[in-house]
N, C-alpha and C positions, 0 to 999 in steps of 0.2 A: 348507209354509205355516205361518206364524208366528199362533195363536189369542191374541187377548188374554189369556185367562188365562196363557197359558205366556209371552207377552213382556213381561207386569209381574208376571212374579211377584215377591216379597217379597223384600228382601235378603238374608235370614234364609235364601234356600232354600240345599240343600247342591248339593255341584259332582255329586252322580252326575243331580240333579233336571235342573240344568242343560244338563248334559253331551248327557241326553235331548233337551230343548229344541234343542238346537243339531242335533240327528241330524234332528230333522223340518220344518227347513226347507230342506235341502239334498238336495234331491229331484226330479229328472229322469224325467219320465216314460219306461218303457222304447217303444224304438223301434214296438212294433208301435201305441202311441196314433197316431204321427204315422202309420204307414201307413193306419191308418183314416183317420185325414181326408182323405188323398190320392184314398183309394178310395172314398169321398162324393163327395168334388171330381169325378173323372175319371165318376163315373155321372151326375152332372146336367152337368159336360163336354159328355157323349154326347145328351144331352135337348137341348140348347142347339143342339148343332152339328146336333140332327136338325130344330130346327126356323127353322135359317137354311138349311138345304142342300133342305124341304120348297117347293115352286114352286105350292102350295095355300093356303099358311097365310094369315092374312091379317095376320098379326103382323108378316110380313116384308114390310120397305120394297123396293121395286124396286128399287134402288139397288145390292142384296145379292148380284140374281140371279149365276149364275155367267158368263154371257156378258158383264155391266158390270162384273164381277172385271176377267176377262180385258183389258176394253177400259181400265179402269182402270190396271192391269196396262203397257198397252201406252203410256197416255198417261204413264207413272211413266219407261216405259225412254226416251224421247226425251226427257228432261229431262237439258239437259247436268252438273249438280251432282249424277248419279247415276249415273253411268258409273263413276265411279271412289270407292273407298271414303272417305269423309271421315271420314279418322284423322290430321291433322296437331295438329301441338300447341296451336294455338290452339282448334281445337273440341275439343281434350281440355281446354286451360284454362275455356275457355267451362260446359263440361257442368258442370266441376267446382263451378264458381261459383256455376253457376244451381241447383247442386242441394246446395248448402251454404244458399241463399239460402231456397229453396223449405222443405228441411229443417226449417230455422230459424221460420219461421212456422208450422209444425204443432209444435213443440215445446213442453215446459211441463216442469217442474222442480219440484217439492217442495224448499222453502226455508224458513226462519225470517226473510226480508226482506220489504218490501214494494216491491214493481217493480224491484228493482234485476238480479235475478240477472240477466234477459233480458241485460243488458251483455255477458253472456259468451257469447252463442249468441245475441243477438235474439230472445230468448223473450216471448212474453207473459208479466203480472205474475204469479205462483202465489199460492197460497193459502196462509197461513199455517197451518205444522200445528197452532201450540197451537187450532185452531178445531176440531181436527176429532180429536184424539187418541184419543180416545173410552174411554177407559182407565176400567174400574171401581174399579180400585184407587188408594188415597190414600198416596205417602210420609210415611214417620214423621214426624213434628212435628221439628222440627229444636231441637237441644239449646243453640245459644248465643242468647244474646240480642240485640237490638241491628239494627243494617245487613241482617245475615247472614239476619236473621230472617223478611224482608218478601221475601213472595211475590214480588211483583212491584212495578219501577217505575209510575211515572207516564210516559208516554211525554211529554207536556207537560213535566217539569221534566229528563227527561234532553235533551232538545234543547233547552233554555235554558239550559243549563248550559257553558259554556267546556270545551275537553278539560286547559287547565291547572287546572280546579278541580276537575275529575271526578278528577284524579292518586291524589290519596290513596284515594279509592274504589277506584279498579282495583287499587293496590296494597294494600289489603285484602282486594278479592278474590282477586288471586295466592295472596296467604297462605294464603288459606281455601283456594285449590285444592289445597295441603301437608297442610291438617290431618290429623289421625290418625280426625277421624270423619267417616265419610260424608257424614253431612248435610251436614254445614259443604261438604264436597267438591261435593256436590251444588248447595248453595243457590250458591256462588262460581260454577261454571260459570254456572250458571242466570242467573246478575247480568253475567256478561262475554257471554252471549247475547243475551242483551237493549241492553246498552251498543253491542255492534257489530251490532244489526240496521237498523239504519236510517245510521249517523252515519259519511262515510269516516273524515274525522280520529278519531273515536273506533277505528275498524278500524287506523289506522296507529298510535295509538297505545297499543294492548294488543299488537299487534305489539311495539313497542320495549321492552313491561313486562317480558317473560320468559312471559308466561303460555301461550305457545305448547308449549313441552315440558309445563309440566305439565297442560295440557290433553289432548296425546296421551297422558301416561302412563293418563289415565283412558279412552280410549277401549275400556279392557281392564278398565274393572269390572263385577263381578257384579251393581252395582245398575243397572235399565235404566232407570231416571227419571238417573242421575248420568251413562250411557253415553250418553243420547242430548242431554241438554246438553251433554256435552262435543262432540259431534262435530257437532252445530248449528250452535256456537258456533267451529269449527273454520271451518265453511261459511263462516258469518257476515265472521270473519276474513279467510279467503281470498280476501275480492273485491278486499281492496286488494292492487293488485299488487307490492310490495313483498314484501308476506308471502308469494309462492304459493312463493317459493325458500326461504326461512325454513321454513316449514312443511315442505316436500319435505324439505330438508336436515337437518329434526330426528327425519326418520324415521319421519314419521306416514302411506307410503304401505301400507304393512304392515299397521301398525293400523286404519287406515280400511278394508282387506279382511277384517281380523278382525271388526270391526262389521258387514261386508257377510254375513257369514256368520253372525253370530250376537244382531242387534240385532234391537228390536223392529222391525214395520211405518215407523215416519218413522225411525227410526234407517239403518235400510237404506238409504233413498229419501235421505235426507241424505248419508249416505256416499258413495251415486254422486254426488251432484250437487258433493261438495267435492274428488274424483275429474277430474269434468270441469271445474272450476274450476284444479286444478292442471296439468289438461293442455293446459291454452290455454298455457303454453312446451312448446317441441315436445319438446326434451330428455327433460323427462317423462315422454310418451305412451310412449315403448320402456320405461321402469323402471315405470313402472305395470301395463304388460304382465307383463313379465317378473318380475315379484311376483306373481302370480298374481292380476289383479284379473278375467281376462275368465271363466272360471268360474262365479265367483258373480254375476258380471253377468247370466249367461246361465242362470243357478239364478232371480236376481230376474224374468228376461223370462218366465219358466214359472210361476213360484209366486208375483207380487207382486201386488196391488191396480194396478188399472188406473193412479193415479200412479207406483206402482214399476215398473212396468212401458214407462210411458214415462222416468222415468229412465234407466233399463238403456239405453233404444234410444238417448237423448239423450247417452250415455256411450258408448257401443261406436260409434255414429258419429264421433265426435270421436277414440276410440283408432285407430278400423280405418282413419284415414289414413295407418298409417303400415303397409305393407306384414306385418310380422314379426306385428304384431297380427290382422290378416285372418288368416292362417292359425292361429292360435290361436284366435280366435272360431271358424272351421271347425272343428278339433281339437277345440273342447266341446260341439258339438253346436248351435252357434247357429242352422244354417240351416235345423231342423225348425220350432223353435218360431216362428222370423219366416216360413214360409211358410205355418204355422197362423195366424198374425195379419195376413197380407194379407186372409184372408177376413172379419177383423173389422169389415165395413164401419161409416162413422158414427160409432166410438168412439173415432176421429184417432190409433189406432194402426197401420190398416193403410197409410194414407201413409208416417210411419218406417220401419213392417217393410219397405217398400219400397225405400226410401234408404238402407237397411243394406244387404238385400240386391243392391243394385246397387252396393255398395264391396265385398262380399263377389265378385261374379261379377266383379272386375277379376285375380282371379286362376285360374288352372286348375283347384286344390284344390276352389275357391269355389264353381265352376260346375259341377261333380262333383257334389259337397254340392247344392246347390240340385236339380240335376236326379234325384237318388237321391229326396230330400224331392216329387218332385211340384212341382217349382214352376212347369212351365209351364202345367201345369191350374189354379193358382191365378192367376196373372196374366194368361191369358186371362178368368177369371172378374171381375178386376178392370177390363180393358178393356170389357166390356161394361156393370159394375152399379158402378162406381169413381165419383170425385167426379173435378171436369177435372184436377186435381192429383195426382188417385192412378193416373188413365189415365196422363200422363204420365210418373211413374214407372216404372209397368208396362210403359210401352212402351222407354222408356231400359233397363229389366232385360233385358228378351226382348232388344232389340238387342244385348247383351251377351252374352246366353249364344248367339245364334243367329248372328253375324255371322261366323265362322269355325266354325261347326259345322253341315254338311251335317245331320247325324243330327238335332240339334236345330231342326233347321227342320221334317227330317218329321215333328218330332214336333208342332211348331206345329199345324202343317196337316191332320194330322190330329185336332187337339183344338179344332178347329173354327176357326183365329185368323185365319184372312184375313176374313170378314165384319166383325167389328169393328175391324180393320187397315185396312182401305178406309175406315170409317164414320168415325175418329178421322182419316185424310187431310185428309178431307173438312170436319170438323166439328170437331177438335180445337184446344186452342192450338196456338198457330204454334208452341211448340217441338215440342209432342205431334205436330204435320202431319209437321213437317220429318222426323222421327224415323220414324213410321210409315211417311213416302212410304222411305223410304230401308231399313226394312227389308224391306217388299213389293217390293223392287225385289231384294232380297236371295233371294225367296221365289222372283220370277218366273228369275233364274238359276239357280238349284236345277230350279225346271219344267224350262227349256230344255234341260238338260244331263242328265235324265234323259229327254226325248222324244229326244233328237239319238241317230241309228244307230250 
């Protein structure tokens, strides 16, 4: 974790101060944390499952008993759209859709715009960091006079302003992004920040100014007021689509994982987000990978501030559609901490950790991972105490790790998940019914084939 004192420190500090800095945000909890959660999870598992399977309680709905399982059960298997597995391509394009869709409305982004990022994901509008930066410390006074000098625009006269009259300003600020002093370095991002937060034409044209290289050369300075305008401002940039292959091509996917790793708190949260910004072209998602972004992605989902934290997830969902990325989100360790955040009820993190982990269990590796991490004691816990959207997730996961896995059904079953597998039938959205009837119908062929002689 990244303390404000240590991500604004001074510019002044030397590289061993730094060096420190950067070692303690990069930090994974060792494996036996997540086995604790698991082993909470799996003891009130057993509390739950004892007090659906009690024929005293009065907690439990009739509905529950095990004799309207069964008849449940049996009204599940005469349903001809359950006979046969429904895995054809349409309801794999369908799931996909609906659960890009679904995704996409529990998602939020750390941005320097206002309402636009959503464009890229259908996000709601985020919060502007400068609101919340919370920084104790003041950058030096800046040493030129003039333009360069003034903290901030007026947003009122940069949107009345023409992009052919703003010309010579941006290319003032190019300049200033060369100079030999920081500040100047500093205040110039800080003014092409602000130019391209709001305005496309203003984003397409600092694109055409040049200032894109020298914006990533800074995303590698030691001053973290200069490294996080730059890479804001990077953000900013990257909406217009023009710029996101500009950007890629000047080699700023390297550099935005260097910030991932060693920026302050919105510097990180920015990084992912101009991250997933560049990976809406698919091309991309494999070199972003393959630079090592998924690592510190999955560094930000364990050690970040509940916004960095749902960047990470808003980031690694958009990489892990592409196969090669899934099993390297595996390989870092992603699928402890997203099954420690399905338990995060309320805080609109455990719906994502969900929709990861159901692009994570499309593969074999994924579903290993998940099942080592405890995760069908978590997603039973979400079936029962989940919001209608995080049911559904949980239930689209389990059907994934259970539909070809004999073993991972008794494990279901015995963690208590047919009672709220029947209740979500019954009561759930209709994609969440459809889902449930289909894999209790999954459960009840398991039953049969272990009563048959």
């Amino acid at each position: 974790m990244v303390y404000l004192k240590d991500s604004h420190s001074h510019s002044n500090s030397n590289n061993a101060t730094n060096a420190h800095r950067t070692s303690l945000w990069y930090h994974a909890p060792p494996p036996s944390t997540t086995k604790s959660f698991c082993s909470v999870g799996r003891s009130m598992r057993t509390i739950r499952s004892n007090f659906f399977q009690s024929e005293k309680s009065p907690l439990v709905s009739e509905n529950l008993t095990d004799s309207v399982i069964d008849l449940r059960l049996g009204e599940l298997a005469n349903k001809s759209h359950i006979h046969s597995i429904p895995s054809s391509s349409s309801d794999a394009i369908d799931d996909f859709l609906e659960i890009s869709q679904t995704f996409s409305d529990y998602s939020a982004c750390s941005s320097d715009i206002s309402g636009e990022l959503q464009v890229l994901a259908s996000l709601p509008s985020p919060v502007d960091p400068d609101l919340n930066q919370g920084s104790k410390l003041e950058p030096e006074p800046e040493p030129c006079p003039g333009f360069l000098q003034r903290e901030t625009f007026s947003t009122e006269i940069v949107e009345s302003i023409s992009p052919e009259d703003l010309q010579p300003t941006v290319k003032l600020c190019v300049d200033g992004l060369k100079s030999s002093s920081i500040a100047v370095k500093r205040s110039a991002a800080a003014k092409l920040r602000q130019l391209a937060k709001n305005r496309v034409d203003n984003r397409a044209m600092i694109g055409e100014s040049g200032a894109v290289p020298a914006l990533i050369s800074l995303l590698r300075s030691s001053d973290p007021w200069t490294q996080e305008n730059a890479v804001t401002a990077l953000l900013n940039v990257s909406l217009h689509e023009s710029n996101k292959s500009l950007i890629a091509s000047s080699g700023a996917i390297k550099s935005l994982i260097y910030v991932l790793k060693t920026g302050t708190e919105t510097s990180k949260q920015n990084a992912a987000c101009t991250l997933l910004s560049l990976s809406l072209i698919d091309e991309n998602k494999s070199s972003i990978g393959a630079c090592g972004a998924i690592p510190p992605l999955v560094a930000l989902l364990i050690n970040g501030s509940n916004r960095g934290k749902k960047d990470a997830l808003t980031t690694l969902y958009k990489l892990c559609s592409v196969r090669v990325n899934k099993e390297r989100a595996v390989s870092a360790g992603a699928a402890g901490p997203l099954v420690g955040l399905v338990g995060e009820q309320g805080t609109g993190l455990a719906e994502k950790a969900m929709v990861v982990l159901s692009s994570l269990s499309g593969i074999e590796m994924g579903r290993e991972a998940i099942m080592k991490e405890g995760g069908i004691v978590a997603l039973v816990e979400a079936l029962e105490d989940g919001s209608d959207k995080g049911k559904e997730f949980a239930v689209l996961t389990l059907l994934q790790l259970c539909g070809e896995s004999v073993k991972n059904r008794e494990l279901l079953v015995g963690e208590g998940g047919i009672p709220p597998l029947v209740a979500l039938s019954q009561t759930g959205t209709a994609k969440a019914m459809h889902k449930a009837e289909t894999l209790l119908m999954y459960l009840r062929e398991s039953r049969l084939e272990t009563s048959t002689p």
